[in-house]
C-alpha positions in Angstrom: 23.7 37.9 5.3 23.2 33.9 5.9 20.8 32.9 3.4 18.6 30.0 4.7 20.4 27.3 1.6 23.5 28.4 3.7 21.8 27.7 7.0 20.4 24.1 5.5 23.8 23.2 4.8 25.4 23.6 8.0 22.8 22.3 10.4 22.8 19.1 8.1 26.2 18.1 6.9 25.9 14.2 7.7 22.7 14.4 5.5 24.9 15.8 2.9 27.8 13.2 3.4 25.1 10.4 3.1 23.7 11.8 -0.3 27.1 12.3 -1.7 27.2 8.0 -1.4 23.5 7.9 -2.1 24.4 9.3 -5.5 26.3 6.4 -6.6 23.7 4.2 -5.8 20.7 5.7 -6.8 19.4 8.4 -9.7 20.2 11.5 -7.7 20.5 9.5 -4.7 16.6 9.3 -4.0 14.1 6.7 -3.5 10.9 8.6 -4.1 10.6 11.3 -6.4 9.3 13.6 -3.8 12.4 12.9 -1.6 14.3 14.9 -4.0 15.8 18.2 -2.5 18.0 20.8 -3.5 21.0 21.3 -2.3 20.7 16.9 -0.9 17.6 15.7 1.3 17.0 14.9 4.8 18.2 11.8 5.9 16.1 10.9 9.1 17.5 8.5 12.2 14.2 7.6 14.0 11.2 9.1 14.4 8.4 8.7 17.6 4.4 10.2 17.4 4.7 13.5 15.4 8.5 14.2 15.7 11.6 12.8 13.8 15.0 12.9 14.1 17.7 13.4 11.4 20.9 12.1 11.0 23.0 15.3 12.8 20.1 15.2 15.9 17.9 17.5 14.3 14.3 17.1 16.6 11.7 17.5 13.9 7.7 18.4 14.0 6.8 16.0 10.7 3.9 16.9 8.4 4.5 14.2 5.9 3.9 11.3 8.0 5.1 8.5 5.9 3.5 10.5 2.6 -0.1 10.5 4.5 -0.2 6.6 6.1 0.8 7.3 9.4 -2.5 9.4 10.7 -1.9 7.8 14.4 1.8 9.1 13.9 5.4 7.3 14.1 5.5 4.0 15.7 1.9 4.2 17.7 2.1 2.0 20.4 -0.7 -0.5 19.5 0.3 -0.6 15.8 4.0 -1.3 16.9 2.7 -4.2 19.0 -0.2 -5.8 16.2 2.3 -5.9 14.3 5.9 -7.0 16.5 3.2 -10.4 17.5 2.3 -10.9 13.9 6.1 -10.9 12.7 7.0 -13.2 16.1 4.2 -15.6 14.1 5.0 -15.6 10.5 5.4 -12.6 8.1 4.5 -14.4 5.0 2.3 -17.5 4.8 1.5 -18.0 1.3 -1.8 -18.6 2.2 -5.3 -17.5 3.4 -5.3 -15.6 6.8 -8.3 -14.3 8.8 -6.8 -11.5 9.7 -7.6 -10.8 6.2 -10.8 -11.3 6.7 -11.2 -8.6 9.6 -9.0 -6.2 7.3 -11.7 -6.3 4.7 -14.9 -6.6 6.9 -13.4 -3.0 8.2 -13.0 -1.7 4.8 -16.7 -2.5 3.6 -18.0 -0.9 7.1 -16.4 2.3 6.7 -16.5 3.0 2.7 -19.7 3.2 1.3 -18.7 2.0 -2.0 -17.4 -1.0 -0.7 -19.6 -3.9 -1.8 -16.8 -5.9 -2.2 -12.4 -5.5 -2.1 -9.7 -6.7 -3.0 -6.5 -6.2 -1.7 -3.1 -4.8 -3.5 0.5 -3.9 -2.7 0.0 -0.2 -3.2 -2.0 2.7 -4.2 -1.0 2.2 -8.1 -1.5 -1.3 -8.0 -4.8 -0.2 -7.1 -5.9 2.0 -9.5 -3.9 -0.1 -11.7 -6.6 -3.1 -11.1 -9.4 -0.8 -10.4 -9.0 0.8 -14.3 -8.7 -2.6 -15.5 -11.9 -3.8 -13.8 -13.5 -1.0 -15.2 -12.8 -1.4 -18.8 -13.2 -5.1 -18.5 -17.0 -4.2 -17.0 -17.8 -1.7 -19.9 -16.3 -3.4 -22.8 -14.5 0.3 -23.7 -10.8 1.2 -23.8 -10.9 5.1 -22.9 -9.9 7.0 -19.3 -10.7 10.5 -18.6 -8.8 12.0 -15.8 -8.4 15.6 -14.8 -5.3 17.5 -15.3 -3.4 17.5 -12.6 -5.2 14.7 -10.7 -2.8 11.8 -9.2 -3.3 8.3 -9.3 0.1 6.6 -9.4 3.0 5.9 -12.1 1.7 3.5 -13.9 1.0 4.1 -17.6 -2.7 5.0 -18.0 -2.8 7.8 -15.3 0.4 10.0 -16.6 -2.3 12.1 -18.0 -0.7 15.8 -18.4 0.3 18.0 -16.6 -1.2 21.5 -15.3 -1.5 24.1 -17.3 0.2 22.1 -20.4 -2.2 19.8 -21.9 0.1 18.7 -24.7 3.0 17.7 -22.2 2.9 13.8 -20.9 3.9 13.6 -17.0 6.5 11.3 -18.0 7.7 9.9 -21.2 8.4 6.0 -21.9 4.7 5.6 -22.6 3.8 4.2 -25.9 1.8 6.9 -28.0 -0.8 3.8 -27.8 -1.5 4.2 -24.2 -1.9 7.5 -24.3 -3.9 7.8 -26.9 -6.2 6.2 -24.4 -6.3 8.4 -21.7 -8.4 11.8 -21.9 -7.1 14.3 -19.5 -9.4 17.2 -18.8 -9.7 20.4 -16.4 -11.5 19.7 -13.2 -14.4 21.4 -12.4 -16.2 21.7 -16.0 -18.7 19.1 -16.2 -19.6 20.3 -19.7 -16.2 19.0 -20.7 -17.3 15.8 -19.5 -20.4 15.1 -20.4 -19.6 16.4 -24.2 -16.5 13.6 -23.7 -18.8 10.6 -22.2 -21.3 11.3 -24.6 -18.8 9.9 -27.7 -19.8 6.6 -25.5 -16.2 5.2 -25.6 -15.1 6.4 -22.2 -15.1 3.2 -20.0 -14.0 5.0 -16.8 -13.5 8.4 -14.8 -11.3 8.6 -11.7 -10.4 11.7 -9.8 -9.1 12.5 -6.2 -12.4 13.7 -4.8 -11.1 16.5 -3.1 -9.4 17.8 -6.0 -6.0 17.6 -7.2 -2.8 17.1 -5.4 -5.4 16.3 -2.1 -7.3 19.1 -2.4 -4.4 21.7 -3.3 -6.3 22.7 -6.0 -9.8 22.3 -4.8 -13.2 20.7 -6.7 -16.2 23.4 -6.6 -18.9 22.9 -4.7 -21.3 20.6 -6.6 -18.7 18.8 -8.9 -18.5 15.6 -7.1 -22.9 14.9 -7.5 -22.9 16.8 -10.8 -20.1 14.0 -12.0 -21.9 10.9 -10.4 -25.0 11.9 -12.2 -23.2 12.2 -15.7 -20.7 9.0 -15.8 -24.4 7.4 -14.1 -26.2 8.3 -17.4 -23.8 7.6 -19.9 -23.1 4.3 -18.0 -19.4 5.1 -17.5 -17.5 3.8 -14.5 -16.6 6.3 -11.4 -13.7 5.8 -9.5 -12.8 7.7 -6.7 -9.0 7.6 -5.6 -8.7 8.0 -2.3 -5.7 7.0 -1.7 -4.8 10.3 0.1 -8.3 10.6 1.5 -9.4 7.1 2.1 -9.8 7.1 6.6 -8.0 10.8 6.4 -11.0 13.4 5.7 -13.8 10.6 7.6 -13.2 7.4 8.4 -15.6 6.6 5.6 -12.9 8.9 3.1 -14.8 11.9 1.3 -17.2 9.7 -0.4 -18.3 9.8 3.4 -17.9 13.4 4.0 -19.5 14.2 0.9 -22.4 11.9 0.3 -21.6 11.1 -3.2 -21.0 7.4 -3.5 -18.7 6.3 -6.3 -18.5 2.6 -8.4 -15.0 1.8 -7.2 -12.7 3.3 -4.4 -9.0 2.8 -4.4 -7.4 3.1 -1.3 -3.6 3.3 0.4 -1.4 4.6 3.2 -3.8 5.3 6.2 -5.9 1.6 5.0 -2.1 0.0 5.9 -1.2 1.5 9.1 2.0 2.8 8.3 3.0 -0.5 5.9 2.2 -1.4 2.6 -0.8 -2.1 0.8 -3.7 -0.7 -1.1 -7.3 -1.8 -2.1 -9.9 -1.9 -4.3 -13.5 -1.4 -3.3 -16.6 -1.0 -5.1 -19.9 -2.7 -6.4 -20.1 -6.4 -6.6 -21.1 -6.2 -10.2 -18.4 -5.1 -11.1 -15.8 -6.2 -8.6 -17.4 -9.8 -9.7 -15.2 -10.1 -12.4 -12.5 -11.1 -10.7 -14.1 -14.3 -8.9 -13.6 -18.0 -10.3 -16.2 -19.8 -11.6 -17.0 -23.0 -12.7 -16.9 -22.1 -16.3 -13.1 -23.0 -17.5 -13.8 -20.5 -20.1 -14.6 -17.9 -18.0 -11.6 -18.4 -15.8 -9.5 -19.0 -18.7 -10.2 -15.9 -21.0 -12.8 -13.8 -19.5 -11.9 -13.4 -16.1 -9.8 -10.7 -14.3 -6.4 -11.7 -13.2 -5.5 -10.4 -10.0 -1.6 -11.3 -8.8 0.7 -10.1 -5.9 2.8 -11.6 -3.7 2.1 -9.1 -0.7 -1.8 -9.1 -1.1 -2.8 -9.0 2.2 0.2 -10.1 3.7 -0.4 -10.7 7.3 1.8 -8.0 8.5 0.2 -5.4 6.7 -3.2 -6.8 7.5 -2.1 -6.2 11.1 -1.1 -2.9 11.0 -4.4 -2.4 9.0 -6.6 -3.8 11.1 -5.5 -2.1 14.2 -5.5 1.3 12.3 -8.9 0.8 11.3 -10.1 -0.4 14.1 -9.2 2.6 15.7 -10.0 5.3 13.7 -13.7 4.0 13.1 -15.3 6.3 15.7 -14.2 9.4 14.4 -12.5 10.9 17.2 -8.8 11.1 16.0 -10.4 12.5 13.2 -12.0 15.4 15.5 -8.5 16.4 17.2 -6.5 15.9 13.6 -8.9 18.7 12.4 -8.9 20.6 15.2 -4.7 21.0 14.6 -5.2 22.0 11.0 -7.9 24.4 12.3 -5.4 26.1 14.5 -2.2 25.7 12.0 -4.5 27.1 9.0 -5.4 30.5 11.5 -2.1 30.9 12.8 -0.8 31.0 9.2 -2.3 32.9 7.7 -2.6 35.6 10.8 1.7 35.2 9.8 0.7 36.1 6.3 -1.8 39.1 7.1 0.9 40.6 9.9 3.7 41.1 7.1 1.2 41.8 4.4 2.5 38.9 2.5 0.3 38.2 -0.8 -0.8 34.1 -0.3 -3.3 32.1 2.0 -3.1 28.4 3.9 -6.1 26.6 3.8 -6.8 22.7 4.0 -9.8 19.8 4.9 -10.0 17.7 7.5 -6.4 16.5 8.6 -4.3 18.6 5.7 -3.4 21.9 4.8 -1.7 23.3 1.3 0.4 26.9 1.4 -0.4 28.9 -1.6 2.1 32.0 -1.7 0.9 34.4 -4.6 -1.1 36.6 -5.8 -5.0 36.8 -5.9 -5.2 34.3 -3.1 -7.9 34.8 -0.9 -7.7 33.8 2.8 -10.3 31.4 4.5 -11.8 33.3 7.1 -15.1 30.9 8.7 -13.5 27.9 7.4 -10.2 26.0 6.7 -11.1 25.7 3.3 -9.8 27.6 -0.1 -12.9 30.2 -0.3 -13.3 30.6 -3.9 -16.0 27.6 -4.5 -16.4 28.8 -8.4 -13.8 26.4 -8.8 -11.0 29.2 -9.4 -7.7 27.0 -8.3 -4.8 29.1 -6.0 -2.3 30.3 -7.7 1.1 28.0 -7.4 4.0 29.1 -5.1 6.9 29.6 -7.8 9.8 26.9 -7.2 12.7 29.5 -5.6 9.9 30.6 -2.6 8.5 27.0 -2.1 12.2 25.7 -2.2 13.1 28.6 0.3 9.7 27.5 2.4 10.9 24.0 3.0 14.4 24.7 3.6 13.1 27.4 6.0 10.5 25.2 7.8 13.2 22.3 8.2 16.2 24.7 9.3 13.4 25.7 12.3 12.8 22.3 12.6 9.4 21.6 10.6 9.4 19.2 7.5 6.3 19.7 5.2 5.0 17.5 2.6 6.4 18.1 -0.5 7.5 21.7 -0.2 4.2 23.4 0.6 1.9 21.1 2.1 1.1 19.3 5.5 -0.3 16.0 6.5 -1.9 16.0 9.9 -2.0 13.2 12.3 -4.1 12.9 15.8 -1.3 12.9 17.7 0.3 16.7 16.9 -0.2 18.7 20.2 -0.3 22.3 21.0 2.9 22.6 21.3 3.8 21.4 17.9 1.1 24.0 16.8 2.9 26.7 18.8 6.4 25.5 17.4 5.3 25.1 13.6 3.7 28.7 13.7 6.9 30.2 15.1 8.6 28.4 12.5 6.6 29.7 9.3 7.1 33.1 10.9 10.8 33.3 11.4 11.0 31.2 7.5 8.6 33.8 6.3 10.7 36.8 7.6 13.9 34.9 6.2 12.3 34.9 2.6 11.4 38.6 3.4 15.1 39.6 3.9 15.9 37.7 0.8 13.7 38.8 -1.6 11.8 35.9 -2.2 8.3 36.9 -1.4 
């Protein structure tokens, strides 16, 4: 029997010749940690709406979409042109723009936090700055985060990971920084409150949909229950939506949800397919990176805030245009429309092989959870157990086999067992994905792997 790591091999040998080079280049021969794939990773040619191309002519359905920026898919004709005219006029001034004006004018429309902003390279810089602005505003040195919970590489969001509390994400962080940053489970408030109430805490960020964008879900109830706590001890909230900044409303889940943070980070989708994130938030707080004429102030009081690409025009173009066009809401109504039908069709697969494991998603995304006690949504896309019990995690061989599977059938998920919606996925990408997980899933069947 072919297994499907055989299969992946021989549909994709140029992908393996470019990784043996990439190798001597680059640690392991990636770019991005989540590029990494056993036995080499994909090496794509061009890409066009909500299919790519690989290297050996592969046609591919893509459900990582630029790790969540692109939500008008590849190369959308009126972000292609905003920003071909912007390039034609300059690509870096140096200088004020207004373009960056209209960037952030769209920003404070759509997030309700958003006061003020400020502009940054990427999604760390921005929780990078957004921490900072925070402890600066409370006068306290602590972070809690939740286990889990992502908010970039830099140092004071490694946190720990899931399930192993005593485990740094990565080491090379002084024993000083860490000692800094509080990581606790999601979904108990009583932790919280009990932690805040020491009244050293100067900040709280979470994803607001729950780790890993919602692939292991908040409870219902969390998000107010938090805001009401870091409220009364005077803490600041952040809420990282980098993932679900313009993805799960135009407004991000603060929109959805009706729980309005202190400070919102934001990425990817804010872009349009380019670089750059963005802090938003309260002008109290945000106020304390503005100059004044106090050379003290400026001197020793105030925030710094650097970066050569801060609103660099071309990004400011692409953004614009993006969020320009999302605003209304209707990509947002056909995105979830396709998760709808990707999350049914699924887990019908699942059901019709009795395979243990559930699909289930928000919005524009969707996370596969194969394992046991895993319920499956039935009136809804989302994960059905609002208690706040998390799906059980795919173990590594079967989510390894999942994306090899999907990609030999021409799918590529996000990560190994996730998906990123755009507007512009059709029926039959619908048709051709569920036809895919079927034929993967029956693979993994004849293997053992499930």
């Amino acid at each position: 029997m072919t297994t499907i790591q055989e299969v992946y091999r021989r549909l994709h040998p140029r992908s393996a010749k470019l990784h043996q080079e990439a190798v001597k280049t680059f640690p392991s021969g990636v770019t991005h940690d989540i590029r990494h794939l056993t036995p080499f990773p994909l090496y794509v040619d061009h890409a066009l709406g909500s299919r790519k191309w690989d290297v050996d002519g592969n046609e591919i359905v893509d459900y990582v979409m630029g790790h969540g920026a692109l939500f008008l898919g590849h190369a959308y004709p009126d972000i292609t042109r905003a920003v071909q005219e912007q390039a034609a006029k300059g690509t870096h001034y140096g200088a004020s723009h207004e373009l960056e004006l209209e960037w952030g004018g769209l920003v404070k429309k759509l997030i309700p936090s958003a006061e003020a902003v400020l502009f940054t390279s990427s999604g760390t810089e921005a929780t990078l700055m957004a921490i900072r602005l925070a402890r600066s505003y409370t006068g306290r040195d602590k972070l809690l985060k939740f286990d889990d919970h992502f908010h970039g590489w830099h140092d004071s969001v490694v946190g720990t990971r899931y399930g192993e509390p005593e485990t740094p994400q990565s080491p090379g962080v002084p024993e000083a920084t860490l000692s800094n940053t509080i990581s606790v489970p999601q979904n108990d408030i009583a932790q919280v409150e009990s932690r805040l109430a020491e009244g050293d805490v100067a900040v709280v960020i979470l994803e607001p949909t729950g780790a890993h964008f919602g692939g292991l879900p908040l409870r219902d109830g969390f998000l107010t229950e938090l805001r009401d706590v870091t409220a009364r001890h005077n803490t600041v909230l952040i809420f990282d939506e980098v993932v679900t900044g313009f993805r799960v409303a135009p407004g991000g889940a603060q929109a959805r949800y009706g729980v309005t943070p202190d400070l919102t980070t934001m990425a990817k989708i804010l872009a349009g397919g380019l670089p750059g994130g963005a802090v938003a938030g309260k002008t109290d707080v945000m106020s304390l990176i503005e100059f004044r004429d106090d050379a003290d102030w400026n001197r020793r009081k105030r925030v710094l805030h650097p970066g050569t690409f801060n609103a660099n025009p071309l990004s400011a173009a692409a953004g614009v245009t993006m969020l320009s066009l999302v605003a209304t809401g209707e990509f947002h109504t056909r995105a979830e429309a396709v998760t709808k039908q990707l999350v049914s069709g699924m887990n019908q697969a699942l059901t019709s092989r009795d395979v243990e494991g559930c699909v289930y998603g928000l919005a524009s995304y969707f996370h596969v959870s194969l394992g046991k006690e895993c319920p499956r949504p039935q009136e809804s896309i989302e994960w059905p157990a609002r208690n706040g019990k998390a799906p059980p995690r795919t173990f590594p061989k079967a989510a390894l086999a999942l994306k090899q599977g999907m990609l030999n059938h021409g799918v590529d998920l996000m990560g190994y067992t996730a998906g990123l919606v755009s507007s512009v996925h059709t029926d039959e990408d619908v048709d051709r994905t569920l036809k895919a997980f079927e034929a993967t899933l029956d693979e993994m069947l004849a293997e053992d792997l499930l």
